[in-house]
Every structure is written in structure tokens, then in C-alpha cells.
C-alpha positions, 0 to 999 in steps of 0.5 A: 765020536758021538760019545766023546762029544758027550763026555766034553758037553759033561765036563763044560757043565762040572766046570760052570756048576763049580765056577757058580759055586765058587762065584756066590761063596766069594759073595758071601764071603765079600758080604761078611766081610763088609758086615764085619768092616761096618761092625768094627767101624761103628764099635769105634776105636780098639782100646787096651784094657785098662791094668789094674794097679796094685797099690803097693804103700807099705804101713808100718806099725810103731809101739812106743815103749817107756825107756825107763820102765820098759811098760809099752805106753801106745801103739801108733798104727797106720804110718806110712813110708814117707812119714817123719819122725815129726809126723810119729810125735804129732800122732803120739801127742793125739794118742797122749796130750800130756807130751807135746811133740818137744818133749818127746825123744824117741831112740831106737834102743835105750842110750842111743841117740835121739831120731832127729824130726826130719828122719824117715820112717822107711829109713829105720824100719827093719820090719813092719813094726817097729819099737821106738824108746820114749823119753819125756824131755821136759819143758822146751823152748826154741833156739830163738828164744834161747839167743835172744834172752840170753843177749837182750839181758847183758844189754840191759844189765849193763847200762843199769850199772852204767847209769849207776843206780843209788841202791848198787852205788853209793849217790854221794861217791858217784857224783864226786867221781870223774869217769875216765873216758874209757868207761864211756868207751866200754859201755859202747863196745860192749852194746855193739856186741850184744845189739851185733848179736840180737840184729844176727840172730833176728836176720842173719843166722839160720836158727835151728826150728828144733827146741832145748830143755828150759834149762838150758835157757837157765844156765845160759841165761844165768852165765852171762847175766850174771858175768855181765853184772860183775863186769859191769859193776868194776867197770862202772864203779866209782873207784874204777882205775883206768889202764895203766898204760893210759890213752895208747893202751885204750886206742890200740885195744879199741881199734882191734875190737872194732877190727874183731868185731866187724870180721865176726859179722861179715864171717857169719854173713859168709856162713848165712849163705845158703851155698855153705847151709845144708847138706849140699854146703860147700867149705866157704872160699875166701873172697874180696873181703879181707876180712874172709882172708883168715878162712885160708888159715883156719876153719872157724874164723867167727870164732877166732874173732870173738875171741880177738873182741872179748880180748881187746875188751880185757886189754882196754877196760884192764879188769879181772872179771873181764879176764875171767868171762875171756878165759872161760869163753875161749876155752868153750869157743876152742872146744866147739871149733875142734868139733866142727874142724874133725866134721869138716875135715871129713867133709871136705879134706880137700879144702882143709890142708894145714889149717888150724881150727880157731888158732893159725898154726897152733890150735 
């Protein structure tokens, strides 16, 4: 008995040693703990670390190259994906001041068509260099400045022949002569054409900001300038006979120039419309104006009504210059027609069922 009461008494003092034992680890445990809490607390937030970002822009290297002579002219350095073709002539104009950015054509390849401005680096590169052919493209002049010389001159012209100057007009023949009221009546339509023109262009049209050759600007201006005098020198001429229906044929034939030359200006105010601009345009609908009504018939509207004008014109004023400026002018206008008659066929075939380009049912 003695002995077993002596092994309890030891046992009751292993299970208090381990219960002390286990007692101040818990302890210690609770006071890391509570240090490390108040660590975290005054540390603050936990933040992740920032990702370091790469930048990944990509620089191409351009080489010009004459397109004549195949010699390299400059290296433009340092373009970026997003520059235009715009931006390329503007660093290649710093590189060669003697090239303005108008008279630089770059291509891809020797023949091909020149990269329009707004064409994006990113677009063309196969690599990170790339060739580009220069072609100088001589003196150039803006759209605007093409449009309105070559309106603003046949106004003037015109009325020097109408007012009938002494050194183009004989002074003693001209003041004998009686003119015929449809001298008077031409020398008004033919103003209205060409103010129609200038006021259009000004406010209306949506000029393209590129540029043309000057001679362009030349031969364009040489045209109708020089149309514009033979007509008017016929029309205007003392001698002048009038039409040899009289009155009825000068009425009718005005009526319908009046009629050819409105429907031209509300057309244009159609296509002005920035739903029927750009590379989002839609093929313009016919509305409540029924001058628009002729859209259901042909593609190009505008022009079939200039053609209508300068043929009221003949038919009214009765001259062969006349004639001859229609013929020419309805020829070229019927050529511009057919092109963009094939563009919007392509662009919108839905729209385009049985029309015609300028002529209903036959052109």
C-alpha cells in the first residue's frame, strides 16, 4: 500500500510539471502572437507589388529610295506604328527641305500606286525596315484652288464679252445692233452656273485637303477659259442670230436649265450629307424632294443633271461652241459616272438593282 500510494503521489506531480510546462508555451505562444498582430498593424496595408510593364511599341526603320535612279536618298529612323504616311513625308521633308510634304509620292514598289497620307505605317510593314520609292511630284496646288480658278474665270470672261469691249467688237456695229433677249437671258444663266459653282464649293462640297500637280490647275483652267471665250464671243457677237424657233424655243429650253440646274444643287446637298461621306456612307435614298426622285433610276444624278443644263443651254442660245463644250463635257462626265457606278455596285449591290449610271435605262 505504502508503495502504491508513492507511485500516485509521483504521477500527480509529472501531470503538474506538464500542465506548467504546457501552460508558459501557451504563453509564449499568445505573446508572439500578439507581437507579430501589433507588427502587421503598424506595418499598415499589405500591398502587391507593382508588375513591371514592358513597353512593347515597336519602331520601324524606313529607307527612301529614288524611284528613278534606285541611289538611296535617306534613312528615316525612329517611326512608330501608329505614324501615317503623312507623318513619314513631314520627317522626310526635315531630312530634304528641298521636297515639301506635297510633292513627295512614296510606293511601295516602282509603278505602284502612291500610299495615300492617312495609310499607316503598321498597315504596310512586312518587317522592321522597310523600303518606300520617291517620286517628286512637282509643284502642287490644292482642290480648292483648282475649283474655284477654274470657275471664277469663265464668270469673268463672260461678261467682258457681254459688256462688248472695243478692242474684241467692232464699237460702231455693236451700238447699231439690237440684241436679242436671249443674249441677255444667256449671259444670266450662265452666271448662275458658275456663282452655283463657286457658292458649292466654298460651302456645300466636302474638298478633298490633298493636292494636285500645277498642271492640273493649267489645263483645267485653259478648258474652260478658253471654252468660255468662244462661246461667249458667238453669243455676244453683234451678228448673233437668234433661235430659229424664236420665243418658244428659248422658253422651253430655259424652263428645263432652270429645272437641271436646281436638281444639280439640291443632289450635291444629298451627297454633302455626312451619312453619304466617308467610309461608313450609306447609298443616298430618295426623299420628299423630287428632285432626289431621279436616285431610283441612276446612280449619279448630279450628273446627269449638268448634262440636262449645258443642253438647255445649246438648245436655247442655238451655237456650235456651245454644242461642242456639251459634247466634250458629257463624254468626260459619262466616264466619271461609269467609275463610280462599278464602286458603288461593290459597295452597295443591294441598292443598285437595274440602275443605270447617268442615263436611265440606257447608260
Amino acid at each position: 500500500m505504502f508503495k502504491r500510494h508513492k507511485s500516485l503521489s509521483s504521477d500527480r506531480k509529472r501531470e503538474l510539471f506538464f500542465q506548467r510546462v504546457s501552460r508558459s508555451i501557451m504563453k509564449n505562444d499568445i505573446r508572439n502572437f500578439h507581437s507579430l498582430s501589433q507588427l502587421v498593424l503598424s506595418a499598415g496595408p499589405l500591398k502587391a507589388t507593382p508588375a513591371v510593364k514592358h513597353s512593347k511599341t515597336t519602331h520601324f526603320e524606313i529607307e527612301i529610295i529614288d524611284a528613278q535612279t534606285r541611289k538611296q536618298i535617306c534613312i528615316v529612323d525612329k517611326v512608330t506604328q501608329t505614324a501615317t504616311i503623312h507623318d513619314v513625308k513631314q520627317k522626310f521633308h526635315k531630312i530634304c527641305p528641298k521636297w515639301c510634304p506635297s510633292q513627295v509620292g512614296l510606293q511601295l514598289e516602282c509603278g505602284g500606286p502612291f500610299l495615300r497620307d492617312h495609310i499607316t505605317i503598321q498597315s504596310v510593314a512586312a518587317s522592321s525596315i522597310i523600303t518606300l520609292y520617291f517620286t517628286d511630284l512637282g509643284q502642287q496646288v490644292s482642290w480648292t484652288t483648282v475649283f474655284l480658278a477654274e470657275y471664277t474665270g469663265p464668270l469673268l470672261i463672260y461678261l467682258l464679252f457681254y459688256l462688248r469691249i472695243s478692242y474684241v467688237y467692232d464699237r460702231k456695229e455693236s451700238t447699231r445692233s439690237i440684241r436679242h433677249p436671249v443674249v441677255h437671258l444667256a449671259c444670266l444663266f450662265h452666271c448662275i452656273h458658275y456663282i452655283r459653282y463657286l457658292l458649292e464649293t466654298l460651302f456645300v462640297h466636302k474638298v478633298s485637303s490633298g493636292h494636285t500637280p500645277l498642271k492640273n490647275l493649267i489645263q483645267g483652267c485653259a478648258f474652260y477659259w478658253g471654252f468660255t471665250s468662244w462661246i461667249a464671243y458667238y453669243i455676244n457677237h453683234p451678228q448673233y442670230t437668234p433661235p430659229s424657233f424664236g420665243n418658244r424655243q428659248v422658253t422651253v429650253s430655259a424652263i428645263n436649265f432652270l429645272v437641271c440646274e436646281a436638281g444639280n444643287h439640291f443632289i450635291n446637298v444629298m451627297l454633302a450629307h455626312p451619312n453619304h461621306t466617308g467610309n461608313n456612307a450609306c447609298f443616298p435614298r430618295p426623299n420628299y424632294n423630287p428632285f432626289t426622285w431621279l436616285f431610283l433610276l441612276v446612280s449619279c444624278p448630279n450628273y446627269t443633271y449638268e448634262i440636262g443644263s449645258w443642253i438647255s443651254f445649246t438648245v436655247m442660245t442655238q451655237t456650235l461652241p456651245v454644242g461642242i463644250f456639251t459634247l466634250l463635257m458629257s463624254i468626260q462626265m459619262s466616264l466619271w459616272a461609269q467609275k463610280k457606278h462599278k464602286i458603288y455596285v461593290k459597295k452597295f449591290n443591294a441598292y443598285m438593282h437595274r440602275k443605270s449610271a447617268i442615263i436611265p435605262f440606257i447608260l
